[in-house]
C-alpha positions in Angstrom: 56.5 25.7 -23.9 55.9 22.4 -24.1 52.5 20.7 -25.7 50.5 18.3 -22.8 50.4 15.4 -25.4 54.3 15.8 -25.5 54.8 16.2 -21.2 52.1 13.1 -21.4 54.4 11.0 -23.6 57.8 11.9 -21.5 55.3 10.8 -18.0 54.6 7.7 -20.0 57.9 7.2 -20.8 58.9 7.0 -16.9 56.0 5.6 -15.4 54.3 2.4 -16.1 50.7 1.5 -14.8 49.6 -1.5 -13.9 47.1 -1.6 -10.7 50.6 -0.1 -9.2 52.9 2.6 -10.3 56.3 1.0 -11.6 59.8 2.9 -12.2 60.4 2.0 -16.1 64.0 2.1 -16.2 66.9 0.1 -18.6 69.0 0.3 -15.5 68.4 -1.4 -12.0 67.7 1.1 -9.3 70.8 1.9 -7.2 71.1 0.5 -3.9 71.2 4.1 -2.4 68.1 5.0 -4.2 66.6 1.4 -2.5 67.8 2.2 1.1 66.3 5.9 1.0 63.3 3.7 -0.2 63.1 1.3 2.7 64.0 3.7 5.1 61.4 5.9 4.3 58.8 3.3 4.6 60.2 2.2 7.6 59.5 6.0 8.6 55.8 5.5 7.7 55.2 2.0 9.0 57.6 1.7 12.5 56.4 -1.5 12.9 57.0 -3.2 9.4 58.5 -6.6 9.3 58.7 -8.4 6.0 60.8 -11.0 4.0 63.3 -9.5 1.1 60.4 -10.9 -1.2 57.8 -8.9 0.5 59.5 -6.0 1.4 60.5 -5.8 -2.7 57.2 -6.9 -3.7 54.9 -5.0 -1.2 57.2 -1.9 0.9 59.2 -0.8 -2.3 55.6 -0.8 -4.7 53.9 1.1 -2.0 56.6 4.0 -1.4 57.2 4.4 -5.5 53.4 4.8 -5.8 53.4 7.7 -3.1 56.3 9.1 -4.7 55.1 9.3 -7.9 51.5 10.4 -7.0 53.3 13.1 -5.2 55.3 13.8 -8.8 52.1 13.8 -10.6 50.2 16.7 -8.5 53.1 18.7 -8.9 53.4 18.2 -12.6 49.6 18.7 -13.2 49.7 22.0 -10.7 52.5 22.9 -13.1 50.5 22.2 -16.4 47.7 23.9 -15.2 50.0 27.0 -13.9 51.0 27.0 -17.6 47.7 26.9 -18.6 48.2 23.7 -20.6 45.4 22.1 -18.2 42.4 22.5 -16.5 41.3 20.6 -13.2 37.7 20.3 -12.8 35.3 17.9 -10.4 33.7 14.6 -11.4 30.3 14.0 -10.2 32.2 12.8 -6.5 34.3 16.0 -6.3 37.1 14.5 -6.9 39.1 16.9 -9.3 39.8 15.2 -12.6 42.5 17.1 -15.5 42.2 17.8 -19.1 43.5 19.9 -21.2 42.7 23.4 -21.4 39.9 23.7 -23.6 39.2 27.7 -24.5 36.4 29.0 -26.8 36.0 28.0 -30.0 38.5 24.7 -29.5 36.6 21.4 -29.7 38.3 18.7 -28.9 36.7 15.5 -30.1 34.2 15.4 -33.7 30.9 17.1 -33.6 32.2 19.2 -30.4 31.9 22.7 -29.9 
């Protein structure tokens, strides 16, 4: 089983954040991999209309953020499966993750 710093550093390793979510890749993405991406915008948002620039810039951004928010709930429902991580709620509800922290682990100095 695999550590949670070790799955963080292989996500790091294929994402890249920056106000968006970003493919990191050596390789350009394939033109099929592109089409199924417009097309399943266009699925979303029947009424789209944009220029090559925008629809790279703004349509293609927007459907590999979904995607890989979609990517990340399954890989923390995973983790947590595995017991490698905990979800809990912030002061909003909204459920945050961390690693599993059981008795007797402290996980920053002074901690217990």
């Amino acid at each position: 089983m695999r550590n949670l710093s070790e799955v963080a550093r292989n996500l790091l390793s294929q994402w890249q954040v920056t106000g968006e979510v970003q493919r990191v890749s050596d390789q350009p993405q394939s033109v099929d991999e592109l089409a199924r991406d417009i097309a399943a915008y266009l699925r979303e948002h029947p009424e789209a209309a944009d220029s090559v620039d925008g629809i790279a810039q703004w349509w293609l951004q927007r459907q590999r953020y979904r995607i890989a928010v979609d990517r990340v709930k399954e890989a923390l429902h995973r983790l947590e499966e595995q017991g490698q991580v905990e979800r809990t709620p912030n002061a909003t509800g909204v459920a945050v993750y961390r690693a599993r922290r059981t008795a007797g682990t402290s996980h920053s100095q002074g901690e217990e």
